[in-house]
C-alpha positions as CSV (number, residue, x, y, z in Angstrom):
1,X,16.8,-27.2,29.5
2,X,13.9,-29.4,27.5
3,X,12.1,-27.4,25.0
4,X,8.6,-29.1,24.4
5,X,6.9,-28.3,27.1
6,X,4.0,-25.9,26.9
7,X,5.9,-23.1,25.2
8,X,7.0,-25.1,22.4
9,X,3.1,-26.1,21.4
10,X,2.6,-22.5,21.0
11,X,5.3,-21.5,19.0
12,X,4.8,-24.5,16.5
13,X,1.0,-23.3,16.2
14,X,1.5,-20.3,16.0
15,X,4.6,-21.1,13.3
16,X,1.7,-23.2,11.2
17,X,-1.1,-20.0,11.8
18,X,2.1,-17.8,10.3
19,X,2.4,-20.0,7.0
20,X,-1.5,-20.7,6.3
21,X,-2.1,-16.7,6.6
22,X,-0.8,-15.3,3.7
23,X,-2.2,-18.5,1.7
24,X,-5.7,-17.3,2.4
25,X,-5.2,-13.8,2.0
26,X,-4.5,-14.6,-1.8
27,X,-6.8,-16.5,-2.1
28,X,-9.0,-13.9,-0.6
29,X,-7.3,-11.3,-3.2
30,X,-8.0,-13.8,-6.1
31,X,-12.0,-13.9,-5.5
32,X,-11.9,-10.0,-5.0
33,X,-9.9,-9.2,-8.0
34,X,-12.1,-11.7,-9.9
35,X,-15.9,-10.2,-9.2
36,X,-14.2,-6.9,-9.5
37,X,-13.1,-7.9,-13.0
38,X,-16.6,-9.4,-14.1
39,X,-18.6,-6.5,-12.2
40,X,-16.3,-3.9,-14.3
41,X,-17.0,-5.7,-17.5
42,X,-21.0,-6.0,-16.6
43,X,-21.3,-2.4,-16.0
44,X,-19.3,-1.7,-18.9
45,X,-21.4,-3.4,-20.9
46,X,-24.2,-1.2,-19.6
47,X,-22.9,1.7,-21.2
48,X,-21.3,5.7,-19.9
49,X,-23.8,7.3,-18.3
50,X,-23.8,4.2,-15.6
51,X,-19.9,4.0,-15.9
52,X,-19.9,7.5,-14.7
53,X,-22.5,7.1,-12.2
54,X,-20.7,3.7,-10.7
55,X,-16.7,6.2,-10.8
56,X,-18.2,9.2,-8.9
57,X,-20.1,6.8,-6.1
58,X,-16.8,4.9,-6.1
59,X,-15.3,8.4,-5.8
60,X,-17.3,9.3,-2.6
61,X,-17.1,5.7,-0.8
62,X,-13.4,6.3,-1.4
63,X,-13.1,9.5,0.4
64,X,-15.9,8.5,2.6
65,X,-13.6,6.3,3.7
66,X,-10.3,8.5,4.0
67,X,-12.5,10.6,6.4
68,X,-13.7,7.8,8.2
69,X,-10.2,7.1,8.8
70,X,-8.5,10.1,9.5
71,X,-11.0,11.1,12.2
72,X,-10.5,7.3,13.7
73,X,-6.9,7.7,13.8
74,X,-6.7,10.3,16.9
């Protein structure tokens, strides 16, 4: 039976979506990790009382989000 009909044009793009996925996720990781980095260091730099202000709103968002979550699950 001949393989490259219609069936095989899907596969291959779908092989060539497969590869260039977890490219951009890195690279998507990489500019994340990076203004995280040089937001950390900025607000460090700005001293406690706005380090601790900046840990309990991440606090909240964070369980904000667990909620958010949870109650989306069902």
């Amino acid at each position: 039976m001949d393989e490259s009909g219609h069936g095989a044009t899907v596969f291959a793009e779908q092989a060539l979506l497969g590869l260039i996925g977890p490219f951009w996720q890195v690279v998507i990781g990489a500019v994340v990790l990076v203004v995280l980095v040089l937001s950390v260091g900025r607000l460090a730099r700005r001293g406690r009382s706005r380090m601790t202000t900046a840990l309990l709103v991440t606090a909240a968002a964070i369980a904000g989000f667990a909620v958010i979550g949870v109650l989306l699950e069902g």
